[in-house]
Every structure is written in structure tokens, then in C-alpha cells.
N, C-alpha and C positions, 0 to 999 in steps of 0.2 A: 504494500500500500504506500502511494507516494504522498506526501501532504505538503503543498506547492508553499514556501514563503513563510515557515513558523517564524521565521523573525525576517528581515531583509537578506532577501539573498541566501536564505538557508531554506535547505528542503528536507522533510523527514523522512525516512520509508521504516514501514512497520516490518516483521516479519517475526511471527512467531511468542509477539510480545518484548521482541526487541529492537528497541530504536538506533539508524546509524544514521548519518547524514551528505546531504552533498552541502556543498559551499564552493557557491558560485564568485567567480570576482572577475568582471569582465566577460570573455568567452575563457576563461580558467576555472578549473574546477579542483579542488578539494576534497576527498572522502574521509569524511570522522568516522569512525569505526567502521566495520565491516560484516557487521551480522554474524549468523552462522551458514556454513557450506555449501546451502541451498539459496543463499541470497543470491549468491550471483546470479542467477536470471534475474532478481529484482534490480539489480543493479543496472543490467544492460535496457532493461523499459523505459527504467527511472531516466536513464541518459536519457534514451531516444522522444521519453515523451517532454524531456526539456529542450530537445534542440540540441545536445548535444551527443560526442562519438567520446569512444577511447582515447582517442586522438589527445582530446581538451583535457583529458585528466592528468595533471603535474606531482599528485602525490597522496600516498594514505596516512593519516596520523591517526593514533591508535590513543585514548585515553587511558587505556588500559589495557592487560595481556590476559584477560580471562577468555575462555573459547570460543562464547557470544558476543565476543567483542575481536576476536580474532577471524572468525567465521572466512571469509573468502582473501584472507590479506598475502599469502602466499602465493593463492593462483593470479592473484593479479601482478605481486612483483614479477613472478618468470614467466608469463602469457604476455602483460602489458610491459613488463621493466618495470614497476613504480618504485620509487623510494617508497620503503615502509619505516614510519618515525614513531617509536618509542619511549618514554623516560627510561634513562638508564638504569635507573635503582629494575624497574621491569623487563627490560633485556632477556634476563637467563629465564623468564617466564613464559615470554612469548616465542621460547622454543619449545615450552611444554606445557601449552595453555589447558588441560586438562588437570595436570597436577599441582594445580593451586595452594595455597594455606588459607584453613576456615580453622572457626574458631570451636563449631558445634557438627556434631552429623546431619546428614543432610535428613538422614531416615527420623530424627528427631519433628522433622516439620510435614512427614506426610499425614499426619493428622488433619493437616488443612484444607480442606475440601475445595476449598476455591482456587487453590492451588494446583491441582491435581492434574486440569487445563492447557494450565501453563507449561507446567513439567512434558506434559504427552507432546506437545504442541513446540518443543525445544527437541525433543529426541526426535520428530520426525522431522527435523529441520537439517540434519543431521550433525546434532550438536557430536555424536561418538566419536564421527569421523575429521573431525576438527584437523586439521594442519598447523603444526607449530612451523614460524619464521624460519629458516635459515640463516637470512640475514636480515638486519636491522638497522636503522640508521640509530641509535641512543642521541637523546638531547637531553637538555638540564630547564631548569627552567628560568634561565638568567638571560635569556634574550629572545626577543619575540619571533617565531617563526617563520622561515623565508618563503612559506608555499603561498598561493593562492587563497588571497582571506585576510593573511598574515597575525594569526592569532597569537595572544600572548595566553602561555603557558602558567597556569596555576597550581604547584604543590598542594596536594590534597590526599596526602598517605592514608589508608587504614584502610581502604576496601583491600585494595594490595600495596605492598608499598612503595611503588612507584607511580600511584595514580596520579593525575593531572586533568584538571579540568581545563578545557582553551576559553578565553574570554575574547568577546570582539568588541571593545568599547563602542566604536563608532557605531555599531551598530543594536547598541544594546542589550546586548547575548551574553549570554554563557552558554556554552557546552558542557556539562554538569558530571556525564559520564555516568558513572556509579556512586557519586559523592554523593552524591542524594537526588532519591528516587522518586516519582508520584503513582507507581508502581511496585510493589513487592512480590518477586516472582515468588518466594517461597511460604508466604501466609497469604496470598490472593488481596492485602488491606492496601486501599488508596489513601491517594493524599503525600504529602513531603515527610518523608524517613530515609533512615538509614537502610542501606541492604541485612538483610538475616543474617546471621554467624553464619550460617553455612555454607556463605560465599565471602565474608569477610573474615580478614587478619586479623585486626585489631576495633572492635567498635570502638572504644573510646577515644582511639587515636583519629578515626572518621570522624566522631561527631564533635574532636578538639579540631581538624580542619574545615569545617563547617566557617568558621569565622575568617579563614582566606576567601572561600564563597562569598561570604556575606560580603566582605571588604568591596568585592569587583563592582556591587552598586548596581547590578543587571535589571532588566526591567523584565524580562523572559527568562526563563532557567529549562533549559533546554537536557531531558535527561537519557540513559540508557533505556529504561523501562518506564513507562504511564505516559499520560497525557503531556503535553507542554505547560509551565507555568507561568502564569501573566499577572501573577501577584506580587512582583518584585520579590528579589533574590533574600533579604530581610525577614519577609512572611514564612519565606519557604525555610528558610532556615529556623527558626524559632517553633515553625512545628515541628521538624525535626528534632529537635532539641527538646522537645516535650515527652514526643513519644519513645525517645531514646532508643535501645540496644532491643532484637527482638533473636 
């Protein structure tokens, strides 16, 4: 599912309950995340129903190295060449985006019924078959990005610990990643939270970078999982901060 212009010049596609992005700038293009394995046919509509080819795509940056967020980033560095861009603390993860650190068992949350959905609806996406990077390009988050977009990079450890959110001032955005969801794949509850233990490192180290979030001033919070949020970056975060660690 594409969803044209959640902020300027940014475009969502859905798939399976997980959100990746294009980021248009000019006739340049930008891919934030990468879904999972079965995206890339979403990928290739997504282009063509904006007008644009392969061609216009300059680079993948990954918020993050979990599987649903690594989903297609492999076939497209060695089909397309892309640079695929990383934080470097996530480097050795996104060669083995399956083997994560969580905090709790996953089997812990299928009590959740609302969840149960989601889960089906990730393994037929073929989250299994996942591809870790071979190579990467590692960035830090001390200088603003040279791809199309040109997003500045925001440290926001504890889903993994190299997360990063990308901010696009001028345009009022955050790309939020997994730093905070309006979406919880592993309890089915809406609204702005933290991810489940059973995909995070550290919650409390997430819900301490919550306040680099906050800081960016966003007017949209653009995330991996739910809706998009147009209740500035502030609201979003303070529920988060309420509902805490789940």
C-alpha cells in the first residue's frame, strides 16, 4: 500500500504492518527502510506509480538492522548497486538481522490476540527468509546525510543499539523508525509507545532517547509500525513515556 505525501515529499508503503519509505528530492529518491522480502514488488509499483524507475534511486538508509527493516536491502545493493547506510554501532546486525537482542521471549506475548495478525501477516511476508547485508556503508550520527533528502541522523539507542531516527527539518518530519511506534506488533495496542521487549534491547535506554525525539520539534512522527502522527513529536512522546516498557 503506497500512501502519497505523509509529510512533503515523503511517501509510505505499508506491507504486512510495516512501514518503509520513499523520499523524494527532486527527481532523486531515497529509500528508508526496506520492508521485508516480499516488499520488493511493493517497491517496484511504489516507483512506477510515482513516476519514477530504478534508475532515480541514489540510496537505502536503514534506521535500523532488524529483519523488517532489512527486508529487501540486499537485493537491491547487488541487483540495483545501492549504497546501503547503517549506524555503525548496527553494522554486525544487519548481517544477521534475525539474530537480534530482546529483552523478553517472544512466546511471552502470544497471549495477544490482536497480535496474532500481525505475526501471520510478517511470516508470510517472508520475514524467515530475511537476507543479512554483506556490505554496508556504517555512518555516525555527526553529520547530516549526503543522499537525497539529506536527512540528519538522530541517536536513539535501545530498540537496538545503533538505532537512529533521520529528521528532515525543512520539512517537518521525523522518521521515527522503531523509536517509537503508533503500532505494537507484539500486543496489537495503538497509539505512541515503545516496541515490546521482545524486539527490544534495552527499554529504558528507548524510552531515555525518546527526549532526542522530542528535541527534533517534528510536526509529523513518521514510524516503522501504525499510523503516521500529526500531533507533534512532544504529544507523541509523552505518551510514550506514560505507557512505558511493555
Amino acid at each position: 500500500m503506497l500512501e502519497r505525501d505523509v509529510a512533503p515529499g515523503i511517501h509510505r508503503v505499508q506491507d504486512a504492518f510495516c512501514n518503509w519509505y520513499l523520499v523524494q528530492d527532486g527527481s532523486r529518491v531515497t529509500i528508508v527502510d526496506s520492508g521485508l522480502p516480499r516488499s520488493w514488488a511493493s517497491l517496484l509499483s511504489a516507483l512506477a506509480e510515482l513516476g519514477r524507475s530504478p534508475s532515480d534511486v541514489d540510496a537505502l538508509v536503514l534506521t535500523h538492522a532488524h529483519y523488517d527493516h532489512v527486508g529487501f536491502a540486499e537485493r537491491a545493493r547487488t541487483e540495483w548497486h545501492l549504497p546501503v547506510w547503517v549506524h555503525e554501532r548496527d553494522v554486525s546486525l544487519s548481517r544477521h538481522p534475525l539474530l537480534y537482542e530482546h529483552e523478553r521471549p517472544i512466546a511471552a506475548y502470544l497471549r495477544h490476540v490482536r497480535a496474532l495478525p500481525i505475526l501471520a501477516a510478517v511470516i508470510a511476508a517472508g520475514a524467515p527468509l530475511t537476507k543479512g547485508l554483506k556490505e554496508a556503508r556504517g555512518y555516525s550520527t555527526e553529520a547530516i546525510l549526503d543522499v537525497p533528502g539529506r536527512p540528519h541522523p538522530v541517536f536513539t539507542p535501545g530498540h537496538t543499539h545503533g538505532h537512529v531516527a533521520l529528521h528532515f527539518p525543512e520539512r517537518g518530519v521525523v522518521i521515527a523508525g522503531d523509536a517509537i511506534v503508533t503500532l505494537n506488533p507484539y500486543t496489537g495496542r495503538r497509539g505512541p509507545q515503545i516496541v515490546a521487549g521482545a524486539a527490544t534491547a534495552d527499554s529504558f535506554e528507548n524510552l531515555a532517547s525518546l527526549a532526542r525525539l522530542a528535541d527534533t520539534g517534528a510536526e509529523v512522527v513518521l514510524t516503522g509500525h501504525g499510523e503516521p502522527w500529526t500531533g507533534g513529536v512532544a504529544a507523541a512522546v509523552e505518551q510514550a513515556r506514560e505507557r512505558g516498557p511493555s
